[in-house]
N, C-alpha and C positions, 0 to 999 in steps of 0.2 A: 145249121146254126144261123141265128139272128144277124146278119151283119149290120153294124150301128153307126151313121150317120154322125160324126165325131167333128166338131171342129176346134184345132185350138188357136189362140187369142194372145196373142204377148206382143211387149213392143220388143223386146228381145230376140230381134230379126236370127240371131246363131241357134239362140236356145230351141226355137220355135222349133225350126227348121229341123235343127237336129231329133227332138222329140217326135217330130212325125216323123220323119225318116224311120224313126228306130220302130213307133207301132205300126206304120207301112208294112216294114218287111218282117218283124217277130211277133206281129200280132192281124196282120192281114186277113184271117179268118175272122175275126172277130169286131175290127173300125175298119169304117172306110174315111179317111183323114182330108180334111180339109183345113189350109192353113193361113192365119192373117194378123200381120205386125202393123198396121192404121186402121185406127177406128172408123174412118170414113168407111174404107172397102167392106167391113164386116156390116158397119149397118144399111150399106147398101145390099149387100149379099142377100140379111136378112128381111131385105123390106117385103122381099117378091113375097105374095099368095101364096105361091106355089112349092114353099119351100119347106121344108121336116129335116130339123133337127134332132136327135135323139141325145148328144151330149156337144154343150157349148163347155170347154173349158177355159175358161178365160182367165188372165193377172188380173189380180185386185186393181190394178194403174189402169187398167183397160176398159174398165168396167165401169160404165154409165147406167141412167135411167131411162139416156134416149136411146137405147138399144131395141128391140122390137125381141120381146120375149116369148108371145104368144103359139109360136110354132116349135119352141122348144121345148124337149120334153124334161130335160135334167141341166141344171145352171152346175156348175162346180167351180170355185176360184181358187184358181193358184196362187198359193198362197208363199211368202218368204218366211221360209220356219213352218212350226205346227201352231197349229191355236187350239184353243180350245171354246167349243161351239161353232155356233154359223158365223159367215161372214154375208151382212147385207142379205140375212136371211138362208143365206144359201152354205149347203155344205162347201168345206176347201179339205186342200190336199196339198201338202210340202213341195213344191217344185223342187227345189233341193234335192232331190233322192234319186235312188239307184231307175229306171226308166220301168225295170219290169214291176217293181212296187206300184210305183206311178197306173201303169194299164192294172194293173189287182185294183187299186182302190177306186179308179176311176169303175171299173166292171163293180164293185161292191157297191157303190153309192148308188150308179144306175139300178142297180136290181131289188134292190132295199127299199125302194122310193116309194111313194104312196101311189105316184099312176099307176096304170095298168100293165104298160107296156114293159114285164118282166122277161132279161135275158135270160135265156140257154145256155148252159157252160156246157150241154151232154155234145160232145161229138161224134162220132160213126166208129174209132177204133179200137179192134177188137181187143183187149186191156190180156198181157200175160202176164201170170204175177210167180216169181221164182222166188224161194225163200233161201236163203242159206245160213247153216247152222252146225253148229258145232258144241259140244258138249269139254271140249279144249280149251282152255283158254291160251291166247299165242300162237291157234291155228292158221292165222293167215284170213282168216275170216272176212275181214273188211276189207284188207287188200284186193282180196278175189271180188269182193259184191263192188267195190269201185273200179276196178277195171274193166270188171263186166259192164258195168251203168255207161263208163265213158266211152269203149271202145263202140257200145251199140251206137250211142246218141253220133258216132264218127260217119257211122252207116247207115247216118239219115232219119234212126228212131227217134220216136218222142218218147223222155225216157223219165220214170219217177226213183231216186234212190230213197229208200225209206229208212234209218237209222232208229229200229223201238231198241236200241239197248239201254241201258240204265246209266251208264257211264261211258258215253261217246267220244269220237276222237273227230267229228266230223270239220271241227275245226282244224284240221292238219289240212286237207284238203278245197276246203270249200271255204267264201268266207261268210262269217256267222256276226256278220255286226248289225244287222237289220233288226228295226223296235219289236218283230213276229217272233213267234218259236212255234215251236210243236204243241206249248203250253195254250196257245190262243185256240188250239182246235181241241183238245184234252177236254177242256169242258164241255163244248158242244156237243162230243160225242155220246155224251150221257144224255139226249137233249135230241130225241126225233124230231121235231119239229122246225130246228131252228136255219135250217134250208144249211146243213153238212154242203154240200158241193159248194157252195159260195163262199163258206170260210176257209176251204181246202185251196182253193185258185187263189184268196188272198192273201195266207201266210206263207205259201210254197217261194221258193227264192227260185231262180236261173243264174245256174253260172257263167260269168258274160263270158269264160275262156271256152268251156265246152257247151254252154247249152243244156246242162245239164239241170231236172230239176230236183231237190231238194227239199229237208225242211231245217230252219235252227234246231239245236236240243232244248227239250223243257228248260224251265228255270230252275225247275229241283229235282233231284238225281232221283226220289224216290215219286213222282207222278204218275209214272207209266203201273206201278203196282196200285196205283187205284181206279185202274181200268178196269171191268170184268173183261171175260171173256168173247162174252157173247158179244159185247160193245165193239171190244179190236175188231171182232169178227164184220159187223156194220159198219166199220171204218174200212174196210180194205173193200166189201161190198160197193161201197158207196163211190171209192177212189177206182173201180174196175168200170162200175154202171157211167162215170163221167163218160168215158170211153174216149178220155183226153190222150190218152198214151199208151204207146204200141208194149210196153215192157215195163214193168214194178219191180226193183229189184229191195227185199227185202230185208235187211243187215238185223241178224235175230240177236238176243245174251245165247248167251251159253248154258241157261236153267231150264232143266226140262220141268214143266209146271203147266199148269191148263194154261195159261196166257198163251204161252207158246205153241202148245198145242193145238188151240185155237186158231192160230196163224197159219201153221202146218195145213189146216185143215181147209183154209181159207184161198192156200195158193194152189196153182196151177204143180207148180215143180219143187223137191226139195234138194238143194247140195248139200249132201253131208259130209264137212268137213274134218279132214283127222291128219295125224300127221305119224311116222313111222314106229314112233317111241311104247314102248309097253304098257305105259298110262293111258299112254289115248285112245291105244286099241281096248284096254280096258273098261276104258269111259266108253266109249264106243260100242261095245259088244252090251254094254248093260242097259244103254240107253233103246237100242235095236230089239233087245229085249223084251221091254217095256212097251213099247210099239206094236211088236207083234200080241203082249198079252191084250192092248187096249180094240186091237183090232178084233180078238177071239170075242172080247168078254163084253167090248161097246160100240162095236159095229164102226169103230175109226176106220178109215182108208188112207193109208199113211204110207205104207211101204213100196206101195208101186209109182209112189213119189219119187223114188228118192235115186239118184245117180249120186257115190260114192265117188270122192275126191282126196287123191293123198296129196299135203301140199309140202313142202322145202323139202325135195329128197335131193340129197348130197349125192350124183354118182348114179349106179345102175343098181338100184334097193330089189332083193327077191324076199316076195312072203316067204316062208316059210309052212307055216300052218296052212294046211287044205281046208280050213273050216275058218280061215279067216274072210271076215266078207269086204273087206278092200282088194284082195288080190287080182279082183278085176277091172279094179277104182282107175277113173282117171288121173293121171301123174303131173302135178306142178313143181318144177323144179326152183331150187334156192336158189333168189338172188341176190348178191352181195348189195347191188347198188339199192333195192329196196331194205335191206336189213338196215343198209347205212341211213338214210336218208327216207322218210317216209311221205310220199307227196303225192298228188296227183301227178304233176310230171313223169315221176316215177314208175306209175302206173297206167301212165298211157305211152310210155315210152317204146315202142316195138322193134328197138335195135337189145333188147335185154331179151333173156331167152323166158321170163318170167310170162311178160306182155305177148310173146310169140302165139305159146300155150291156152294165154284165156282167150287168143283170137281161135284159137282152134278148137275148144270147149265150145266158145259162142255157138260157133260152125255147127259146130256137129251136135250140140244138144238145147240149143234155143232157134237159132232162126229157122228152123224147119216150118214148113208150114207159114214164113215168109219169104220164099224165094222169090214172087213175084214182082211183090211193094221193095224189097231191100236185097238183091242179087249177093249171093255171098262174092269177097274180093281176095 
């Protein structure tokens, strides 16, 4: 990847500071950061010949004509608040805001620009994308996809949680106050053209506790149904080819429907979740069903996906039925403190026997085949 020649510009000797600091070290593949609170030193910096700039981000208060702009490739002014339009010609961006926002728009302006010199978002890793789904609702479903999301990103992955449900909870966990959502890329995806990977790296949040990445939910509960198929299908494509992250963990609805299917088909792995009750296995058993006839009659590849997960079992649960196909599912057991309280703390908590379990799932049916990059602990 491109590394890009960054410098930023404030008289705001803390803010400065702290803002490179933070794209130094959470965005170090990406800026090489250079930093200046007096106008003298910058326009000395840039008087030299010798110098390339690819992004000057500078405060509006900092910002002169006797600046030497010619070796710069991208102006951006930090700006107090948002505006609307250019400032002094030049796009701006809200200082004000969360830092990882900050590096998105700064990368989207750069890459959107009329030069030539357009970044790379692709990078080298190999993207594994697990889907989990349950045909349940109150399976445990989100719980498991976020513990899974958090506990990998603990063991050093770069991690995407992807929430396509219809009615999300990702606000329990993550926070969702950021102007993006899921809605700002929903359109694109209808929309080859419209360079998908750059709108994906600008709306994605990190969680400044784990690291973890994200998206908001749409704006309206009913969006995701006017996706097709084929479209999700280019959207997960596209989110594997960045090759930005080691793990995609996907939080599916609970509707078996081509959307879904689509997804299924789209990932690497599928968790089928269920839980012990005679409904679920019933749901269960018709949905597996279904699977198998789509595989006979349309060539799906669906079932050698799929590792079987019973989740809140009270105690030492025996199938019963020899023709049940959980009997050999892996066991997540009920925990009180997540029933009570639903959070990510909760769910990265590994003094709870809940969090023990998805360390040992991870274990044994995702990091394989990264022993090397990420030692299991």
């Amino acid at each position: 990847m491109q590394i890009l020649n960054l410098i930023i510009a404030d008289t705001d000797e803390l803010y400065a500071e702290n803002l490179a600091s933070f794209l130094s070290l959470y965005s170090h593949q990406k800026f090489q950061v250079s930093c200046f609170t007096k106008l003298s030193g910058l326009i000395e910096f840039l008087s030299g010949d010798d110098r390339k700039v690819d992004i000057l981000l500078i405060s509006n208060d900092l910002f002169t004509d006797s600046i030497r702009l010619d070796n710069v490739n991208t102006v951006i002014i930090l700006a107090k608040g948002r505006i609307n339009g250019k400032v002094n010609g030049f796009h701006s961006i809200n200082k004000y805001q969360n830092a990882d926002i900050i590096a998105n728009e700064i990368t989207a302006v750069f890459s959107e620009g009329d030069k030539p010199n357009i970044l790379p978002v692709h990078g080298k890793k190999r993207t594994k994308v697990i889907a989990v789904y349950s045909p349940v609702g109150g399976s445990g479903k989100t719980c498991i996809s976020v513990s899974l999301s958090i506990q990998s990103v603990r063991r050093g992955m770069t991690v995407l949680y992807l929430n396509l449900e219809n009615v999300q909870t990702t606000s329990l966990f993550f926070n969702t106050s950021s102007e993006r959502s899921l809605s700002d890329l929903l359109y694109h995806i209808k929309d080859t053209g419209s360079k998908l990977h750059l709108k994906i790296e600008r709306a994605r949040c990190i969680d400044t506790e784990t690291r973890l990445h994200y998206f908001i939910p749409p704006d309206r509960l009913t969006e995701l149904d006017e996706i097709a198929p084929d479209e999700i299908k280019g959207f997960i494509k596209e989110i594997r080819a960045m090759g930005q992250y080691d793990l995609v963990f996907l939080d599916m609805s609970s509707c078996f429907n081509m959307f879904n299917i689509a997804l299924m088909e789209a990932c690497d792995e599928i968790f089928f979740v269920g839980l012990e009750d005679s409904v679920s296995r019933l749901k269960a058993g018709l949905v597996l069903d279904e699977i198998k006839l789509l595989s006979e009659r349309s060539g799906y590849i669906l079932s050698d996906k799929i590792t079987f997960i019973l989740n809140k079992l009270r105690g030492d649960i025996t199938i019963d039925s020899s023709e049940d196909r959980f009997k050999n599912s892996i066991r997540l057991p009920f925990c009180e403190d997540i029933a009570s309280v639903v959070s990510a703390d909760n769910l990265s908590n590994m003094a709870n026997s809940f969090c023990k379990s998805i360390g040992l799932l991870l274990e044994e049916k995702i990091l394989r085949g990264f022993e090397d990059e990420y030692p299991t602990v």
